[in-house]
C-alpha positions as CSV (number, residue, x, y, z in Angstrom):
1,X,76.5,63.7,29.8
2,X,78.3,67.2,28.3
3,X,78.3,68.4,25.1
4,X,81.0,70.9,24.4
5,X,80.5,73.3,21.2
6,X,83.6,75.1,20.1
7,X,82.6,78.4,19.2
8,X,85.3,80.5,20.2
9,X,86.6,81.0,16.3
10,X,86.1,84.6,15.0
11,X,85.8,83.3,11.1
12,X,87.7,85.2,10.0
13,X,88.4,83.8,6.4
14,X,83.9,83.6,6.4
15,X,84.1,87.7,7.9
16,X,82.5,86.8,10.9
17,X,80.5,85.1,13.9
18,X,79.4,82.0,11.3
19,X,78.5,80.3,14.5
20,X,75.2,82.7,14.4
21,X,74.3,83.3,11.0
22,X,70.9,81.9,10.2
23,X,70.3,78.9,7.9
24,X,66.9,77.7,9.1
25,X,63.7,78.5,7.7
26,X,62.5,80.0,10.5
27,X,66.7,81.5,11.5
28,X,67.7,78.6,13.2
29,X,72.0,78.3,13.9
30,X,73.5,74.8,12.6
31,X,74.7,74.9,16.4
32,X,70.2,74.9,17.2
33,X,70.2,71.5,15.2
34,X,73.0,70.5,17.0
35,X,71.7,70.9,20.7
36,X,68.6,69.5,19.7
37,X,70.0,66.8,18.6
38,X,72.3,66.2,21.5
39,X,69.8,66.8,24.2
40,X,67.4,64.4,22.0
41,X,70.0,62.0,22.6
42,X,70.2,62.3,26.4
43,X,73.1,64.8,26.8
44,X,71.3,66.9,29.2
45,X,74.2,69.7,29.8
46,X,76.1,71.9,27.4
47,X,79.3,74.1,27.5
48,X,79.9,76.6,24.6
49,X,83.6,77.3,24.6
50,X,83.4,81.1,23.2
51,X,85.9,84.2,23.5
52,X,84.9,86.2,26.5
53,X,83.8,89.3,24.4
54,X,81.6,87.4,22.5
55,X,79.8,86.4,25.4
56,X,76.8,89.0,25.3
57,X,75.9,88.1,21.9
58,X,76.2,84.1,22.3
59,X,73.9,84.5,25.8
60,X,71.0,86.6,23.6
61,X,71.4,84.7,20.7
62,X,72.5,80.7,21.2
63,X,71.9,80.9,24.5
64,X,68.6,82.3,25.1
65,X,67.3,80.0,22.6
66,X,68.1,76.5,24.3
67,X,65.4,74.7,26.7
68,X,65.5,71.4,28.2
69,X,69.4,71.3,28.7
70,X,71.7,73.4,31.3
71,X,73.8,75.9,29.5
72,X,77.4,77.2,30.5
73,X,80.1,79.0,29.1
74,X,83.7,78.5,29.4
75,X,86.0,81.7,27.8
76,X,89.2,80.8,25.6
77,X,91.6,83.4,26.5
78,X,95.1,83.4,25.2
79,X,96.9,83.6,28.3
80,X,94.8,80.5,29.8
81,X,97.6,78.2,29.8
82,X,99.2,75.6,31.8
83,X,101.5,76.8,33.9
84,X,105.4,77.1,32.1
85,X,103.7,78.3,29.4
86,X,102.7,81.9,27.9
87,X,101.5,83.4,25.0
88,X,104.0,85.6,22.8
89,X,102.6,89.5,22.1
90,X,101.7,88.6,18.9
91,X,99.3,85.7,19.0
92,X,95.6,87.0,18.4
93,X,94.2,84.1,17.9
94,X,92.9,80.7,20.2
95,X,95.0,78.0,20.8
96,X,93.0,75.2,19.2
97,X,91.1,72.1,19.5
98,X,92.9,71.0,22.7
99,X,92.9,74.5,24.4
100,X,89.3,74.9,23.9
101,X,88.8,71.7,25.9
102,X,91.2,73.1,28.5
103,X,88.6,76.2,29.2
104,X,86.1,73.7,30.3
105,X,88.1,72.5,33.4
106,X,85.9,73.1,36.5
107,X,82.6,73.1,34.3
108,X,82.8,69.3,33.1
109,X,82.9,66.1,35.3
110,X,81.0,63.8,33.4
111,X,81.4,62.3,30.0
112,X,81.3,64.2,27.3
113,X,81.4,65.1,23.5
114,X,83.2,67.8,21.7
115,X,81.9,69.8,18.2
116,X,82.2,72.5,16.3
117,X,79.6,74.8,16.5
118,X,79.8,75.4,12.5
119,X,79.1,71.6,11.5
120,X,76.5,69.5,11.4
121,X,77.0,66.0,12.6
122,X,73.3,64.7,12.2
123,X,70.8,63.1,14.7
124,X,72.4,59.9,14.8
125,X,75.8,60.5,15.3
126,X,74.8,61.9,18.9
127,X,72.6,58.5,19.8
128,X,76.0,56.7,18.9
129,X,78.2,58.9,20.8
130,X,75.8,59.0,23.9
131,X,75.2,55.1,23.9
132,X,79.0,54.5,23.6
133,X,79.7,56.6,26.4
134,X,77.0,55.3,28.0
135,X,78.8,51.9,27.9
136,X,82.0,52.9,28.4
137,X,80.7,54.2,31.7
138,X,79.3,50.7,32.4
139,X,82.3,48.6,31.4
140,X,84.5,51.2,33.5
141,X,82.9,50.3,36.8
């Protein structure tokens, strides 16, 4: 089961990476607590959707930190689009919600759960979301 962490906002309107600014006592990210959590919960892989510069810094930081759960990366880019469609010269910014999930394509064929990297969803919303996917899986069959 895959957990997908948005991540690929620049925060602008906080004036920066908010995704790794320490709030733990001991600098942990909200997206630390969220893995945990997750992986606590029996999602045992996790993609961070992130903007390809920003890749260096989420490996050392996010990245580096996580054990117990396989780690990948899928890259937002503005020009990742289905085909028809293109991105005018003056769009800086990601697409959204739905685009992030569309970087994950290749990285994720099993069930999976979508955050945002800069919220905190507590323990048990990832048992509930796990065992209802769980039994999804089984009623699907």
């Amino acid at each position: 089961m895959t957990l997908i962490v948005m991540a690929a906002g620049m925060g602008s309107r906080y004036g920066g990476l908010k995704q790794i600014d320490p709030i733990g006592p001991c600098g942990e990210f909200i997206v630390d607590y969220s893995v945990y959590d997750a992986a606590k919960a029996g999602f045992d892989k996790v993609v961070f959707v992130i903007k390809k510069e920003n890749e260096e810094i989420f490996r050392q930081t996010v990245g580096s930190r996580i054990k117990g759960i396989k780690v990948e990366y899928a890259f937002q880019g503005l020009n990742d689009l289905p085909e028809g469609f293109s991105c005018p010269d003056t769009r800086v910014k990601p697409w959204g919600t739905g685009h992030a999930v569309l970087a994950c394509r290749g990285l994720v064929d099993t069930p999976a759960l979508v955050i945002n990297a800069d919220d905190y969803y507590g323990k048990d919303a990832y048992v509930k979301m796990h065992d209802y996917l769980v039994n999804q899986m089984d009623t699907s069959r």
